[in-house]
C-alpha positions in Angstrom: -12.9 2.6 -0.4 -9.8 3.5 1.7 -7.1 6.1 1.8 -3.7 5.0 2.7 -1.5 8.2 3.2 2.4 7.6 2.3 4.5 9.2 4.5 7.5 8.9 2.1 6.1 12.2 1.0 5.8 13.6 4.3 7.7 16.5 6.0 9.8 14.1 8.4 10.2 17.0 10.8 6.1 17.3 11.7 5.5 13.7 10.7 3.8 12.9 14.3 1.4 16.1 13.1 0.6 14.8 9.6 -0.4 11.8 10.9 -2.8 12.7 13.5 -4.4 15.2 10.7 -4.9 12.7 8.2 -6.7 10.5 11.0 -8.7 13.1 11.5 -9.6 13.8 8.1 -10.7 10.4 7.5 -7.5 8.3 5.9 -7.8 4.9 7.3 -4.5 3.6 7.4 -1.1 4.8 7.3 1.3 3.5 4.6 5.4 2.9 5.1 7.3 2.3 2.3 10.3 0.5 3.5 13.6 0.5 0.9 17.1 -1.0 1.0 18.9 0.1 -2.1 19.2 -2.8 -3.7 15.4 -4.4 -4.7 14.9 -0.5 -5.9 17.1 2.4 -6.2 16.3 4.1 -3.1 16.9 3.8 0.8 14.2 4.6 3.2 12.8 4.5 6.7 13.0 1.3 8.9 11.2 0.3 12.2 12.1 2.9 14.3 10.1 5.4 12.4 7.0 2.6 13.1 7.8 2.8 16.5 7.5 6.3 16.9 4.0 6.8 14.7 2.5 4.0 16.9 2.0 6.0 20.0 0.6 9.0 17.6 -2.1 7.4 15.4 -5.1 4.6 16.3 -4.2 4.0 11.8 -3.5 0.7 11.2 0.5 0.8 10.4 0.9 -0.9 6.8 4.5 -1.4 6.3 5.5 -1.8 2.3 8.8 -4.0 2.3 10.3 -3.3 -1.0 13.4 -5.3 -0.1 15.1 -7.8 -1.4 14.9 -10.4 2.4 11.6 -9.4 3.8 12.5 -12.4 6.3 14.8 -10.6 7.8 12.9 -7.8 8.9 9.1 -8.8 10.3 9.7 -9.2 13.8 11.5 -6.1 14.2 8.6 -4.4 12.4 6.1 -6.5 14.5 7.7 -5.7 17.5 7.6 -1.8 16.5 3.6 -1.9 16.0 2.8 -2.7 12.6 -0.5 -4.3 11.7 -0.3 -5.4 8.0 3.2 -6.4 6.1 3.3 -6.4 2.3 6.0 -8.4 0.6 6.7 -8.4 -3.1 6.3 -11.3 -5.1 9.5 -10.7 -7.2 11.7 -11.9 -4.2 9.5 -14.7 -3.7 10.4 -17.7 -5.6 6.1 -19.1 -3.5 5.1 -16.6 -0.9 2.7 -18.3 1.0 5.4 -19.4 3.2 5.8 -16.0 4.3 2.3 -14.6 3.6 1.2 -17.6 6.4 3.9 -16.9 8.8 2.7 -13.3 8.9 -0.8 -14.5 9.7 -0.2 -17.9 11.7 3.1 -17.0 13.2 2.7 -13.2 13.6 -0.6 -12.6 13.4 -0.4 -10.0 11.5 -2.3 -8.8 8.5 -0.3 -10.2 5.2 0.0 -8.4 2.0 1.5 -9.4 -1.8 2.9 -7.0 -4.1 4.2 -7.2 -7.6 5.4 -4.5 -10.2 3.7 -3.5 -13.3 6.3 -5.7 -15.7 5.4 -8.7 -13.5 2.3 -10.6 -15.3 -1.1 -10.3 -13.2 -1.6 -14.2 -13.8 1.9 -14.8 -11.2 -0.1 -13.6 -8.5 -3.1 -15.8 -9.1 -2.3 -19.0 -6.9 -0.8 -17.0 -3.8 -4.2 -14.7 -3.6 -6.2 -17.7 -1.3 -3.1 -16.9 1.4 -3.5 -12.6 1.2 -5.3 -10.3 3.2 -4.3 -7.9 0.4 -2.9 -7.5 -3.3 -1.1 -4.7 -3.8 -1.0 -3.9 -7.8 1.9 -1.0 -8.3 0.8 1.4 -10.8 4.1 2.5 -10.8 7.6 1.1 -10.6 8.6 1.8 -6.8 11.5 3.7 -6.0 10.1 6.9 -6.0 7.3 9.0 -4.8 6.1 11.5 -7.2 5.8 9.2 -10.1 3.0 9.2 -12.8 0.2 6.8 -12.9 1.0 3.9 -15.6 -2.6 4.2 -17.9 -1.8 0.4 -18.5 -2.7 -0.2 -15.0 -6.3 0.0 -15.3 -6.5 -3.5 -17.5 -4.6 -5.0 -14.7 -6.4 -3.9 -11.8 -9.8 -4.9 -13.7 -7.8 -8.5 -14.3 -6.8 -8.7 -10.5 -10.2 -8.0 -9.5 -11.9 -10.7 -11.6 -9.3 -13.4 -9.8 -9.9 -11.6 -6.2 -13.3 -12.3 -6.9 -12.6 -16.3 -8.0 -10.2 -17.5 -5.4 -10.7 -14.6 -2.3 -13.5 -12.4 -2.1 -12.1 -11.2 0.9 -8.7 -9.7 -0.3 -8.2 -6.5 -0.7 -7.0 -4.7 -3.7 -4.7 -2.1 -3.3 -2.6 0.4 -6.0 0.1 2.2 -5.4 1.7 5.1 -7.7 0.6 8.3 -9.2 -2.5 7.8 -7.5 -4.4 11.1 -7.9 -7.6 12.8 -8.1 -7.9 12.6 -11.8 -6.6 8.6 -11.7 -8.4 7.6 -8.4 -11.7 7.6 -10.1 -11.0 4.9 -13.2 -9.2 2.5 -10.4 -11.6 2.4 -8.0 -14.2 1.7 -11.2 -11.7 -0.8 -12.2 -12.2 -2.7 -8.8 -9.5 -1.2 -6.5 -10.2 -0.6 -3.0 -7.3 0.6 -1.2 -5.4 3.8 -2.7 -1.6 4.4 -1.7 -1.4 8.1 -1.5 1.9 10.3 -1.4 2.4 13.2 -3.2 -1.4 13.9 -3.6 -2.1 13.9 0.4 1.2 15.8 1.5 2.1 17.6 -1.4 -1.6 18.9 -2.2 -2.1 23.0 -2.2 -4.9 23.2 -0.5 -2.9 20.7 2.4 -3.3 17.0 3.6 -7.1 17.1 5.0 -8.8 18.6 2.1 -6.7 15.9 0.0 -7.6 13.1 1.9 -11.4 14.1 2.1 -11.3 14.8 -2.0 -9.9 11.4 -2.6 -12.1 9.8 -0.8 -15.1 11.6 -3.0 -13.7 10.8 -5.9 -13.0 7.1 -5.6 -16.7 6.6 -3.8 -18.5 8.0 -6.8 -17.3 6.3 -9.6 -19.4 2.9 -9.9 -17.9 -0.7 -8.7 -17.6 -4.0 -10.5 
């Protein structure tokens, strides 16, 4: 089970300090969620903020391209220090050109995310060519954003296909993911949990979060 911090919900002005203290609380990899106004509503951080966490933090750099040319940006986030790239599958008319570029070409870590309107079934013949399946639990955009119950069926679905086709892939939500939703996902076969607003936004601060989380999603049974 592994934490993945967001740092869309991060104070920008001590993000260097965030980071190091969720390493040190035990989040294993750092999540970027990368925007461009146009495949969702929002504009966000490019590589240069990659750049700058890669001298803070030994975290794996996942960078989250919710864009509408991923092609257009890998090498720059390559070049800046990032270890796994996600693309979404509604911009890909067949990822695994890209997904094996990433991993052949970049050798990178390669990652394929779809929405929660976009049937689990799409994703089924790319999942052989992904280090990771990223299953939004909520439509992206926006941190903050409530957990979609519906989500559960689907991660339980994508789990039964991971298990047919890649044993290996990782499954991954993202959205609303909190300590009172962590618990039935991880149950429901996720393994990776996107974390925002519950890590930097939680009262009692970012390393009690992080350790909580990871509680919580151990000890609920796996399928």
């Amino acid at each position: 089970m592994r934490i993945a911090p967001s740092i869309l919900s991060a104070d920008f002005s001590r993000l260097g300090e965030l980071v190091r203290e969720v390493e040190a609380a035990g989040a294993d990899r750092v999540h970027v969620d990368v925007m461009d106004g146009h495949f969702v509503p929002n504009l966000s951080m490019g590589a240069v903020v990659v750049k700058g966490l890669r001298p803070v933090t030994r975290l794996p750099l996942e960078v989250h391209l919710m864009v509408e040319d991923p092609g257009r940006f890998l090498d720059g986030f390559v070049a800046a220090g990032a270890d796994t790239l996600i693309v979404h599958l509604e911009v890909q008319d067949d990822p695994r050109p890209i997904l094996q570029h990433i991993k052949g070409g970049l050798g990178k870590k390669a990652g394929l995310a779809f929405n929660p309107d976009m049937p689990v079934a799409r994703v089924e013949p790319y999942l052989r060519d992904a280090d990771l399946a990223l299953c939004m639990t909520v439509f992206p955009g926006f941190g903050g954003q409530a957990y979609i119950p519906e989500s559960t069926d689907r991660i339980r679905q994508l789990r039964a296909m991971i298990a047919r086709h890649n044993p290996d892939c990782e499954l991954e939500i993202d959205g609303g993911v909190e300590p009172h939703t962590i618990g039935p996902a991880a149950a429901a076969g996720a393994n990776v949990f996107v974390a925002g607003t519950a890590v930097f936004g939680a009262k009692g601060g970012p390393t009690a979060a992080v350790k909580e989380l990871h509680r919580l999603a151990e000890s609920h049974p796996r399928p």
